[in-house]
N, C-alpha and C positions, 0 to 999 in steps of 0.2 A: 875614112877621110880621103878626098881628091886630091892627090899632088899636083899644083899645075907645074909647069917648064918655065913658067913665065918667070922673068926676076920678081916682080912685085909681088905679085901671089907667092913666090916661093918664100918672099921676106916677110908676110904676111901669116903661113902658116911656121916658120919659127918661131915665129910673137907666139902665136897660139901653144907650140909646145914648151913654149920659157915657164908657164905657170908652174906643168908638172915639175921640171924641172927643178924649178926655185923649192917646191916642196919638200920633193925629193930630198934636195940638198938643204933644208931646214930643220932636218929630225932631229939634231940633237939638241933645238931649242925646244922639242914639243913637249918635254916634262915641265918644263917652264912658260911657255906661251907659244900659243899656237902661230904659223906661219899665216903672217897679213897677205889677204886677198884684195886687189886693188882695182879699181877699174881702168884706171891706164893701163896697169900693167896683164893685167888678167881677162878680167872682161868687154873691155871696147875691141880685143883683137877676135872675139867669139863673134862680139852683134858684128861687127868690119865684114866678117866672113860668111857670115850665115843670114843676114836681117837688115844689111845696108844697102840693097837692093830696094827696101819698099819701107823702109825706118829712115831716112837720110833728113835733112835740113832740106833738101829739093822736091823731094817725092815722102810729103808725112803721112801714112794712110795710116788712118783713124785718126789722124792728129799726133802723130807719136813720133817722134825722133829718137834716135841710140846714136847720131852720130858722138854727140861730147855726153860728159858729166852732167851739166848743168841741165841740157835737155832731156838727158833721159829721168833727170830726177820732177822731171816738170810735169811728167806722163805724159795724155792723150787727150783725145777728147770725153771721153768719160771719166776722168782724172787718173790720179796717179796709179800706176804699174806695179808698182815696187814699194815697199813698207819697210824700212830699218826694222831688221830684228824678228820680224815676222812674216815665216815664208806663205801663213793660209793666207794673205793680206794680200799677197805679190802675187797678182794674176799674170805677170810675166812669164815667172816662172814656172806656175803650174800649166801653164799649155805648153812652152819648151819642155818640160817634163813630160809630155803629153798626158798630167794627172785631167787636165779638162779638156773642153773643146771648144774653139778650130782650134788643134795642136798647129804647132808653129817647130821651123819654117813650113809653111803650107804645100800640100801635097809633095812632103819630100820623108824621107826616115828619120828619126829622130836622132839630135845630134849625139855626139859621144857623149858615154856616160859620165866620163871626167871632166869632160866641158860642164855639165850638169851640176854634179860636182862642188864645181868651183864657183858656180853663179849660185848655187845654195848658202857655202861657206862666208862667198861676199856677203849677203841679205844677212846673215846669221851674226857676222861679226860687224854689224851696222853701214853695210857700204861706204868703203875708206874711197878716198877719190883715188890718193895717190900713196906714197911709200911718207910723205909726210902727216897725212892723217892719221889719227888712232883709232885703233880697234872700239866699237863699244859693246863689249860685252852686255848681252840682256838683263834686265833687271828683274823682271818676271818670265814665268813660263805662258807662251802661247795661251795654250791650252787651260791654263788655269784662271787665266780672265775673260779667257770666251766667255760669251754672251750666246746662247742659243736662239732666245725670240725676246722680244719686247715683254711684258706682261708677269704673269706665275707662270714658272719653271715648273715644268714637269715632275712628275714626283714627290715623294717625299720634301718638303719643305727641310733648309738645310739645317741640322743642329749638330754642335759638339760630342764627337766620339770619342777620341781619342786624344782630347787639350789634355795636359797637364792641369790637377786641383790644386798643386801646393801653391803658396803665396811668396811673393820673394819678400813682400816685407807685412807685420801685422802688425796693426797700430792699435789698442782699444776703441781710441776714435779718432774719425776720417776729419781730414781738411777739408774745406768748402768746396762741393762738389762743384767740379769747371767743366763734367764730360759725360752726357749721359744720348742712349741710344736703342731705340725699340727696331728691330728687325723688322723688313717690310713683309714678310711672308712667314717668317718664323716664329710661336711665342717664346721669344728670345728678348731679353735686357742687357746690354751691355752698362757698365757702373763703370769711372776712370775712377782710380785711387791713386796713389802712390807707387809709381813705377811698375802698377800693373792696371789691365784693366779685366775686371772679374764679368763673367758672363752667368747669367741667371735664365731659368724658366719663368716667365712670367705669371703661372697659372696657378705653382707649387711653388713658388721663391727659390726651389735647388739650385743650387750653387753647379754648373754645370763646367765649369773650367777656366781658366783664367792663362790669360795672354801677358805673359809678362814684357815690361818696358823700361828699360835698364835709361834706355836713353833719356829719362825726366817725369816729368808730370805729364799724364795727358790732359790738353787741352780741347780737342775736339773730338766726335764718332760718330762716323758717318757710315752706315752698312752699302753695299754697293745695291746695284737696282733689284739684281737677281736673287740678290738675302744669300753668295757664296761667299763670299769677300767684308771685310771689316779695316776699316781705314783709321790709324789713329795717328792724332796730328799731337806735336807736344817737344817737350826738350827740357831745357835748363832757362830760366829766364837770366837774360842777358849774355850768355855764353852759349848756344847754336841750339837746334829747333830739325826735326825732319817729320818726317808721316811714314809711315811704316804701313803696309798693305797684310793683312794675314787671311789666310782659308778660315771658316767658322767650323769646318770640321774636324781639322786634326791640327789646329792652330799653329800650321807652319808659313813662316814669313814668305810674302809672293815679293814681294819690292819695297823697296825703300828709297825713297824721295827727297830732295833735299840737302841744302846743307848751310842754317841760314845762321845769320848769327846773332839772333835771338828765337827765343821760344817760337814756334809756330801756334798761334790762337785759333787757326782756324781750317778747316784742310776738305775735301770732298773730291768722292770719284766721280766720272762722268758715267751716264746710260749705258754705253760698252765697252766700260772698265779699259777704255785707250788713255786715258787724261788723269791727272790728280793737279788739282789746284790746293796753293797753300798760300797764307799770309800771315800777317802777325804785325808786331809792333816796327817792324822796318818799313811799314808803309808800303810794300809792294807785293802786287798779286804775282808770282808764278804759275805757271801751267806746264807740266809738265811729260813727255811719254812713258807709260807706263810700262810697256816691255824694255827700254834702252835707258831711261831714269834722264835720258836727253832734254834740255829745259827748249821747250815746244816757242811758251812767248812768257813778256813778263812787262808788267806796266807800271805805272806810278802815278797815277792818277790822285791816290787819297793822299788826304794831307795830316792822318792819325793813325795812330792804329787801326788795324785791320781786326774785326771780330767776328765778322761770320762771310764765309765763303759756299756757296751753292750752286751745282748745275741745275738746269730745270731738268727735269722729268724725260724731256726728248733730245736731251744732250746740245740742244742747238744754242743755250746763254747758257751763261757764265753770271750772278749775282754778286755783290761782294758791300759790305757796309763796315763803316768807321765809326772811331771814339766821336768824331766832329759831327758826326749825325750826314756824314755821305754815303750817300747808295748809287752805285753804279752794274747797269748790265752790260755786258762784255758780250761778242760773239766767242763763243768757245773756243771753236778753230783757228781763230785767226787772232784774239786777242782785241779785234778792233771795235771802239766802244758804239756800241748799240742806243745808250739812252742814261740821262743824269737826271736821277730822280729826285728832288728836294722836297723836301716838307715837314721833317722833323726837326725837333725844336733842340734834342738833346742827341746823346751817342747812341745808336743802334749798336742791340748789342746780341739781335738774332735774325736769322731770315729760315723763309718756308715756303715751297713752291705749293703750288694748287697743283691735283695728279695729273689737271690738264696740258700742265703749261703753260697755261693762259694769265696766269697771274699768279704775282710773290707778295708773298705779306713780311713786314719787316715788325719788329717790336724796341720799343725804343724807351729808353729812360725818361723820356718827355709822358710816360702814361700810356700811350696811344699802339693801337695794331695799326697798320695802315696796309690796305689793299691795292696793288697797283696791277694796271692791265698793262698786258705786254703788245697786245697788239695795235697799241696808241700810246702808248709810252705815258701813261695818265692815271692820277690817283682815280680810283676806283669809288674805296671806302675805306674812312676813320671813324676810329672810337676810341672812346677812353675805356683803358681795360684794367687798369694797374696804378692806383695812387702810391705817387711816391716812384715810381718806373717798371717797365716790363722787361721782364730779363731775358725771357725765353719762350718761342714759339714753335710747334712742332703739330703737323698735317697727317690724317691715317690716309689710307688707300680712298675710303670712301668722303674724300674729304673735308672729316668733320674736326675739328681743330682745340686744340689745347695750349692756352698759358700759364705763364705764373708771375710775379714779380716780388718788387720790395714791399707788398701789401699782404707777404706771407698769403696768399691766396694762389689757387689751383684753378681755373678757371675752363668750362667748355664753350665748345661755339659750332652754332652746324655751318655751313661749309658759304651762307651769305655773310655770318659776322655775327648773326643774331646768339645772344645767351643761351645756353642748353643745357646748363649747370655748373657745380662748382663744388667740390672736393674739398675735405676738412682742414683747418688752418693748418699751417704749416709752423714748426718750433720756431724760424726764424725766415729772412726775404728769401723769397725761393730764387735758385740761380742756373738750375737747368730743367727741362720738361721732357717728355716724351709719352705716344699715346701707339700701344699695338697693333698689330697687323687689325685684328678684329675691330679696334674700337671700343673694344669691354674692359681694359685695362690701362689706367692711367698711373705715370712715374713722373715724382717729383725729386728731385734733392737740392738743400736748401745749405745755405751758409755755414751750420754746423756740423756739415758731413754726412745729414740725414737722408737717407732715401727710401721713398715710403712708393707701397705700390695699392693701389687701391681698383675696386671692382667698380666698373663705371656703373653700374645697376644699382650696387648696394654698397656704399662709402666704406659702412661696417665692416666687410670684408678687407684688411687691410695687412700688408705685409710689409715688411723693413728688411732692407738688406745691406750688406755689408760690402766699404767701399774698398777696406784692406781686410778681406778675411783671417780668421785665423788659421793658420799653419797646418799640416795635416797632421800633424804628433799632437797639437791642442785636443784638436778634433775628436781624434781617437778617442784620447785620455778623457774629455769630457762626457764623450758620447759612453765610455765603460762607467764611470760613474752615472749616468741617468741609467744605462742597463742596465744595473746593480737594482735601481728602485725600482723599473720599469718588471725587472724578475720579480721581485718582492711582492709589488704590488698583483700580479698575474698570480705569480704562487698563492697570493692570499686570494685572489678570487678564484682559482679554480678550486683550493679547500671551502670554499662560498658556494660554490657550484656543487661540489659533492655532499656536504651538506643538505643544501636546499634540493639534489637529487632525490636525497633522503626521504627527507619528510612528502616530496612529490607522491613518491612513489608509496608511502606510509596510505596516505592520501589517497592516492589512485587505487592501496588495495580493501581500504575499507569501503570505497565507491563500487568497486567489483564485488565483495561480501554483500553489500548490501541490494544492489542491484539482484544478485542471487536471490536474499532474502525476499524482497519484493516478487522476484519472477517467482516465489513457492508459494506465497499468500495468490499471485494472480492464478499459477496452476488450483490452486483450493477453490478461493472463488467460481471460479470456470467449471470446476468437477460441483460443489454445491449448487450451482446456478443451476448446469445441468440435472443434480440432482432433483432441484425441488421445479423446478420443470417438468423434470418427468412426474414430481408428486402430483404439483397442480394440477396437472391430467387428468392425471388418476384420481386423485378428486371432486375434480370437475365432471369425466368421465360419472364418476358414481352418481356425483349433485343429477345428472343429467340421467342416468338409469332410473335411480330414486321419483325424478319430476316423470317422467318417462313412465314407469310403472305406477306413483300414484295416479297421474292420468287415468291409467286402465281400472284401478281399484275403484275410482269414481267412476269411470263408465259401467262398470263389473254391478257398482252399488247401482247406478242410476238404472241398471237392466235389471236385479232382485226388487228394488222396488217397484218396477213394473212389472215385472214377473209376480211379487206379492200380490200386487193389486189385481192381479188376473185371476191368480189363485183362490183370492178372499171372494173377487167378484164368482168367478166358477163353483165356487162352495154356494155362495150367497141362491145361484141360480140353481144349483144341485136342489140346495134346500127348499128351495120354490118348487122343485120339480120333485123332489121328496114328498113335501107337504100335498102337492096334487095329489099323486100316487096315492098317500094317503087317505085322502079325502077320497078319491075315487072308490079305495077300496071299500069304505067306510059307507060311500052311496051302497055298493053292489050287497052289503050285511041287509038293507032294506028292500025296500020294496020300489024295484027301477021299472020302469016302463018299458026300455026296451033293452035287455040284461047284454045282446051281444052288442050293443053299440057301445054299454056300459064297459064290456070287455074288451071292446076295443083299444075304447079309450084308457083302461088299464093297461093294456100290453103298450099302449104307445106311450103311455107317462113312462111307463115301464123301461122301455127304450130308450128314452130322453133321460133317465135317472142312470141309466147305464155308461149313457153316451156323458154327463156330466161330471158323472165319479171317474169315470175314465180321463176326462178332461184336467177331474183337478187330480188326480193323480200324475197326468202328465205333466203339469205345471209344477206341480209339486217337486216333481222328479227334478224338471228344471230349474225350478227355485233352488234347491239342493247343490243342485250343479256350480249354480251362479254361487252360492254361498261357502262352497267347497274350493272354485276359484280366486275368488276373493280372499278366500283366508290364505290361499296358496302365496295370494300376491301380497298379502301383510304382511305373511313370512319372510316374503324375498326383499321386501323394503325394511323390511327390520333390519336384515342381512345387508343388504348395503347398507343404511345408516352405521351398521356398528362397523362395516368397513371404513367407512364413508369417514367416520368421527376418527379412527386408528391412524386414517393416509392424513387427515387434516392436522390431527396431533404433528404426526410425524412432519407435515408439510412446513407446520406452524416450528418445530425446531429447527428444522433446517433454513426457513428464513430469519430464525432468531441468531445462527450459528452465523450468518450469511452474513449480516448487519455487521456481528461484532469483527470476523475478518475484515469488510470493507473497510469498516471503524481502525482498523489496527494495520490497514495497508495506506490509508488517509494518514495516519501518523509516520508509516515509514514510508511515505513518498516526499511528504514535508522532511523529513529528515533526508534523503535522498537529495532533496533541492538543497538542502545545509554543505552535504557531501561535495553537491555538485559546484556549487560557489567556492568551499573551501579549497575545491581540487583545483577550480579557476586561477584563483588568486594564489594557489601553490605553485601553478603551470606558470602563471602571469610571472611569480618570482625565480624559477626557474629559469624563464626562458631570457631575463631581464639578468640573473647571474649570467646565463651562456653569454650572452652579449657580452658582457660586463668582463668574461671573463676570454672570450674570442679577442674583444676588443685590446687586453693587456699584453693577451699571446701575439697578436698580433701586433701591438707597437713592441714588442719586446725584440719578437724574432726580427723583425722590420727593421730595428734598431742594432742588431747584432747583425743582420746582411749589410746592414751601412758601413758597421765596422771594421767587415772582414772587405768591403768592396774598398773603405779607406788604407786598412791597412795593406789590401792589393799595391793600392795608389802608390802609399808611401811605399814600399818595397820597390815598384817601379823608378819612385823619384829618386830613390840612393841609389839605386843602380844605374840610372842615367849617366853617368860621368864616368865611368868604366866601360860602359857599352859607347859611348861617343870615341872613348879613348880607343878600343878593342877594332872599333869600325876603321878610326883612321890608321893606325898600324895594319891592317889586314889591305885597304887600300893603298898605303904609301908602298908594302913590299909589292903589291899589283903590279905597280906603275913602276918601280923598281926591275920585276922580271920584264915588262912591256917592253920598254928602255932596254933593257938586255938582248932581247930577241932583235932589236930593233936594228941592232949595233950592227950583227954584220951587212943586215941587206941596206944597210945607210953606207958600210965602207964598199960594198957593191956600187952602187947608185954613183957613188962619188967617181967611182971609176972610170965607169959610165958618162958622168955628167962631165968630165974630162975628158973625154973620148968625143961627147957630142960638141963641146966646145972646141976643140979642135976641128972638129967637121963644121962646126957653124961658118970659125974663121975662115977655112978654106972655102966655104962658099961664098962667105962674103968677098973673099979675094976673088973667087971664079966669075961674081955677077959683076963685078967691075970689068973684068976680062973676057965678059962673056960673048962677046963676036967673037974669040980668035979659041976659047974656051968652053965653048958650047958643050962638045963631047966629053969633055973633063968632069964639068960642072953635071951631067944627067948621072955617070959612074957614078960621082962622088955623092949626088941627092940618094942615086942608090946605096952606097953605102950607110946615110943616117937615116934611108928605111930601116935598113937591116939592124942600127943601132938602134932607135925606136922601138923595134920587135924585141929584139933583147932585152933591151930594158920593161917592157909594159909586163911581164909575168910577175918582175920585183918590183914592178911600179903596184899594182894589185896588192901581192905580196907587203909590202910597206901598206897600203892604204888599209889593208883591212888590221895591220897591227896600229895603224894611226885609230883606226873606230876603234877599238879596245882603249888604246889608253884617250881616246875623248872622254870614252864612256864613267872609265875610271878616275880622268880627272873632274867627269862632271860631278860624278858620285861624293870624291873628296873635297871637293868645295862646298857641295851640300852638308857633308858633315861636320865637316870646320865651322861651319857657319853657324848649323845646331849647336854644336859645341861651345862655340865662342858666346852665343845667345844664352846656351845654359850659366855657363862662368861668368858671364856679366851679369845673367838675373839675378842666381843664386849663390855668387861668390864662392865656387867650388873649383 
């Protein structure tokens, strides 16, 4: 920091170290409340010194002034700087911090960290103007109603980890359900009951945790855009009403709102969880900030009760309808009214934004939805939806739309108005709706505390759930008793199972035996087949030698018969040639004329008789022959017939043999089919026991992890109130030693801070005298350097035992609160 000589600067940078100072010397209120940070006092002396150069009332660059209060709360030209209560909000701050950029002051080093500091602690504790404003402590955490982007949240869609199950109160049966709520991104149901509101799966009806609400009846439930946050509005009727903000995943309170003095009817967060509007039977809308619980605006426009409260979708209106049948849209920010929509006949007693924005449907006891355009301020579209009046209307993401009314009806509609079905009558006039992220799942409950959840596809599928559940000691105790049967029943199906094992496998080994059986007949057959295969052959074989060799015995005879006839003929001609001979010789005994001719002609008969005997002895020989062969080849066909008839015997048993196998494998293959159906319908009954008996082990063991996860539960839930207790004693002695350590470097400080007050005075005396005191007044600014230096090691010193006990008192405030929340639920 620059000491200047000047008086003014020098009185300017005192202001600036008065803050630490007043700190300093506030320590022994900080077990009790922390030292107020002020803008007169604190911070106008920082922007004075640092940013009133080019932030002033004469020179506003960007439009922004720091010289007063009022203008710095005014911001800039891009709007406001600074956000009560939230420093990611406060672009002021993050570039003095130099967290963004252009860090500020521009091209200079970033100011002291304890100036820093102190412009945080101001934003943090709602920027007090002066020493007469109050502090407002935050009502929510930053960080936990962040809004990352418009749309689905990244991730995992949020659901219930770590809610408490038990019930603070269980009733058999629920009051006229007045609060019911589908998560926009979740399959999540929130139910309002009786000083609690219980949270369900939509998909599996599980009872997933319940958000207790000590403070009354809930009357409204409203999930925030991002499906992290759950808003419920309610009280006491006639005696005071607030809205309570909770996480959906470990059901810890974020803010609470309010403080009216009747029930709250109707309540809703805005698009980034900055706003909660509530109303009710006082006739007036509030709007309220969500981190500071600061009431933003508040109007009085209706002339009834107040019954449904809504942002649109883009956070920029504000909705709100009465008993008297008024509907008015509000601008959100400012409260200032946007458009007075008239046309029902009776009390609206719900409203429902289209996902665009562009238009709200109200349902009103006169019968009628009515659709109204926002960007002409003009009914749209009416229909009659509900004889007798419409109670409740409620819009999915894809905005296809669900009522119900006094006509016990559940009603759909796609997203112009038109019918698109309607869900099973309801026990009595239904009086709240709600339809799921998806669409596929529609929630009614009606006058007699009924709430039924049904499958938008298939009506049939329908579930009920419970508005006061029971208790987690019921639970148990219930749930051991159905496990009692659920074992019984399992035991007796897996003796079902072993059994019908039995007989399977009885089953399965006469099919194997017989199968065997069969494979020995097919071996037989196949060796027979082969057998008389090889006979037929050989039968055939012989038929064919037999045909084959008679062949030749006919050719053998056709060649003797010609050979006879050559034989008979060569005799025939012998004897002609004999009888010559004869005759010749017979001339030559007489009396021949010419004896040698006569002798001739004898020597040549002679010759010719030689040559003829000769011939038929040759023929003869071969006659012989041929008849010799032939007889050969009788023999040899004799010889295969008698084989021939032997292989054919034989041939002829083995296809006799052959028959009666196939005959008797014809029978046990028919019996095989018997086998194989019986085995079927053995397997069929087996595998319909395993089911049967999967299925009991199954809801048994299924039913015994419920148990042992409830009585998790319940052991957690007894134990809660000793661990609430255990936490805040472990904190109070914290804050206790904190405060201890604190003590001496606070009796330091003070010493200090008496030492600089003494040097302040003196300089203030000095700048009065400062012509004739000049040289006086530079020693002595030198000497509250030197006290400044001194002091800043226990200034540090202090500061970082101040972050301990913040931290510690943040912590026990958190646990008080747990605590105080437990003991009001469940009166412990």
């Amino acid at each position: 920091m620059r000491i200047d000589t000047n008086p003014f600067m020098t009185a300017v940078a005192s202001r600036a170290l008065a803050p630490v100072l007043a700190v300093a010397c506030a320590s022994s209120l900080w077990a009790q409340e922390p030292a107020k940070i002020t803008y007169e006092d604190h911070i106008k002396p920082i922007f004075r010194e640092h940013c009133s150069s080019c932030h002033n009332n004469n020179a506003k660059k960007g439009g922004l002034s720091l010289e007063n209060f009022q203008a710095t709360m005014a911001g800039g030209s891009s709007g406001e700087v600074l956000v009560s209560g939230d420093l990611d909000s406060s672009r002021l701050y993050a570039l003095t911090a130099h967290k963004e950029q252009p860090t500020m002051p521009p091209m200079q080093d970033k100011i002291a960290q304890a100036k820093i500091d102190l412009l945080k602690t101001w934003i943090e504790q709602g920027m007090p103007e002066n020493s007469g404003s109050a502090i407002r402590k935050p009502m929510a955490s930053a960080a936990a109603i962040s809004v990352a982007a418009a749309g689905r949240p990244e991730g995992p869609p949020p659901m219930p980890s770590t809610v408490l199950k038990q019930t603070p109160l269980y009733t058999a049966k629920a009051s006229s359900i007045s609060a019911l709520g589908a998560a926009p991104w979740s399959p999540l149901i929130a139910v309002g009951g009786q000083r609690q509101v219980a949270l369900y799966h939509s998909m599996t009806g599980q009872l997933l945790g319940i958000l207790p609400f000590p403070e009354g009846e809930p009357q409204s439930i409203t999930f925030s855009r991002d499906g992290k946050l759950i808003l419920i509005g309610g009280g006491r009727h006639s005696v005071d009403g607030f809205a309570v903000l909770c996480e959906i995943s470990t059901g810890n309170r974020i803010a609470k709102v309010g403080d009216e003095l009747d029930i709250v009817m109707a309540a809703d967060i805005s698009d980034d969880n900055r706003l909660i509007a509530l109303a009710g039977p006082q006739k007036m809308v509030r709007v309220y900030d969500t981190l500071t619980g600061e009431l933003k605006w508040e109007q009085k426009k209706h002339t009834d009760w107040i019954y449904a409260v809504r942002f649109s979708p883009d956070g920029l209106l504000l909705a709100t309808a009465d008993r008297a049948a008024g509907l008015v849209i509000w601008e959100s920010s400012t409260g200032k009214m946007y458009a007075d929509l008239q046309a029902h006949k009776n009390e609206i007693r719900s409203l429902a934004w289209r996902p665009d924005s562009g238009a709200v449907v109200s349902a009103s006891l006169d019968g009628t939805l009515k659709m109204w355009d926002m960007n002409e301020s003009k009914l749209l579209k009416s229909w009659d939806a509900h004889p007798g009046g419409a109670a409740a209307i409620a819009i999915a993401n894809d905005g296809v739309m669900v009522s119900t009314g006094k006509d016990r009806k559940v009603k759909i509609w796609d997203a112009a108005g038109n019918a698109a079905g309607e869900m099973p009558a309801l026990d009595e006039a239904g009086q709240e709706v709600a339809i799921t992220v998806d669409s596929q799942h529609v929630v009614s409950g009606d006058w007699l505390g009924n709430v039924r959840v049904w499958l938008r596809a298939d009506p049939k599928d329908e579930k009920r759930l419970a508005a006061n559940p029971v208790t987690l000691e019921m639970s148990v105790a219930s749930n051991k008793e159905r496990h009692v049967q659920l074992a019984a029943v399992a035991q007796a199906a897996t003796a079902e199972l072993t059994q019908q094992a039995a007989q399977t496998a009885a089953v399965q080994k006469a099919n194997t035996d017989h199968q065997s059986l069969i494979a020995t007949y097919v071996a037989q057959i196949t060796e027979l087949t082969n057998g008389s295969n090889q006979l037929k052959v050989m039968v055939d074989t012989y038929a064919t030698q037999i045909a084959a060799k008679q062949a030749e015995v006919a050719k053998s005879a056709e060649g003797i018969a010609a050979k006879t006839a050559q034989v008979t003929q060569t005799a025939a001609e012998k004897k002609q040639t004999d009888d010559a001979l004869v005759g010749l010789q017979k001339q030559k005994e007489g009396q021949v004329p010419d004896p040698a001719a006569l002798d001739a002609q004898i020597a040549e008969a002679g010759k010719a008789v030689e040559a003829k005997a000769a011939a038929v002895a040759q023929f003869t020989n071969e006659l012989n022959a041929l008849n010799a062969e032939k007889a050969q080849k009788d023999k040899e066909i004799a010889d295969l017939s008698v084989a021939n008839a032997a292989k054919s015997k034989e041939y002829a048993d083995a296809m006799t043999k052959l028959a009666e196998l196939i005959t008797t494998k014809a029978a046990a293959d028919k019996r095989m089919e018997e086998l194989v159906a019986e085995l079927k319908v053995a397997t069929d009954k087996q595998v319909a026991a395993q089911a049967k008996a999967d299925g009991a082990n199954a809801a048994s063991n299924g039913l015994a992890a419920e148990i042992a996860t409830l009585e998790q539960e319940l052991v957690r839930f007894n134990g809660l109130a000793n661990e609430f207790a255990v936490k805040k004693t472990a904190i109070e002695q914290a804050i206790a030693q904190v405060n201890a350590e604190a003590q001496p470097i606070q009796n330091n400080l003070t010493a200090v801070k008496s030492k600089m007050d003494q040097t302040q005075a003196a300089i203030a005396q000095l700048e009065k005298q400062l012509a004739e005191l000049q040289a006086m007044m530079v020693a002595t600014q030198e000497a509250k350097n030197n006290l400044a230096k001194e002091m800043a090691p226990q200034q540090q010193a202090l500061d970082a035992v101040m972050t301990r006990l913040q931290q510690a008192q943040a912590e026990l405030g958190g646990v008080s609160s747990q605590q105080k929340l437990f003991e009001e639920s469940y009166k412990k």
